[in-house]
C-alpha positions in Angstrom: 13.8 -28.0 -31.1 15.1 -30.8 -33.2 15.7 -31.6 -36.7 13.4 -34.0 -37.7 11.5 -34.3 -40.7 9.4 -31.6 -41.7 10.6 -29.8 -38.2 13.0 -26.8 -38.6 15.6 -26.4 -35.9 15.8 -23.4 -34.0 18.1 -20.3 -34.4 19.4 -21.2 -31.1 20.3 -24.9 -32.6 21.4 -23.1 -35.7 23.9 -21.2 -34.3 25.3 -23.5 -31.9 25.8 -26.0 -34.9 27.7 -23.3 -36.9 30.0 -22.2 -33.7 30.7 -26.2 -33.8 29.3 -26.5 -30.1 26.7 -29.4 -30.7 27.6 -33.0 -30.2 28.6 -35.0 -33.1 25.6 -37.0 -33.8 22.9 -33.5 -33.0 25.2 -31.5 -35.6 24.7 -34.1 -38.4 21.0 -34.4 -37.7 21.3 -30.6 -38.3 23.3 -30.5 -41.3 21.5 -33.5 -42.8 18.3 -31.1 -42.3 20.1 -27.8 -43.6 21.2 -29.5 -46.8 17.6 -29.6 -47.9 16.1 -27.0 -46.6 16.8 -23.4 -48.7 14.2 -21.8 -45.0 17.3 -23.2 -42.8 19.7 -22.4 -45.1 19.0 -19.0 -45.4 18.5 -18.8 -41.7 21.8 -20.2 -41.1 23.4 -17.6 -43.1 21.9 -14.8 -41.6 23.1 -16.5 -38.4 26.4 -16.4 -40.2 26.6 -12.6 -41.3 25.9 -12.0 -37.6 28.3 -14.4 -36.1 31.0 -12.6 -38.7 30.1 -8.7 -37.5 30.4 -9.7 -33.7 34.0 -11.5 -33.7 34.6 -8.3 -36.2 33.1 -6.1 -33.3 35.2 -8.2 -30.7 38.5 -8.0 -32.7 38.4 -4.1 -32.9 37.7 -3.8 -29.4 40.3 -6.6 -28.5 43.0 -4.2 -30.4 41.6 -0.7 -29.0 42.1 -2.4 -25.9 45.8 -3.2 -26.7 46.7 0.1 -27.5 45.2 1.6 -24.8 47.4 -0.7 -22.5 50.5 0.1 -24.5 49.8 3.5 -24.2 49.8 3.9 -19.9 52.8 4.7 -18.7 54.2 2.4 -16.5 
């Protein structure tokens, strides 16, 4: 879905917007929407907290998986 007036993106829109993966002129339709709209902001900031705990997730996995290389003899 897109932003237009009175239309809320999707989570799917949301989240590609915050990862920076939308074109130029989509991501400021977004933004232009988000800025007044607390429903899509809050959305966007749960999208955020979960963006945050995966690349947390992926960074502790990313270094177990460093060690455990390290650690084969070889």
């Amino acid at each position: 879905m897109h932003a237009r007036p009175g239309k809320h993106p999707d989570e799917q829109t949301l989240e590609a917007y915050l990862l920076g993966s939308l074109p130029l002129r989509k991501a400021r339709q977004i933004e232009e929407h988000v800025l007044e709209c607390p429903e899509c902001v809050d959305t966007a900031e749960e999208i955020q907290d979960y963006i945050r705990c995966i690349r947390t997730a992926l960074g502790r996995r990313k270094t177990k998986l460093s060690i455990a290389v390290k650690a084969r003899p070889g």
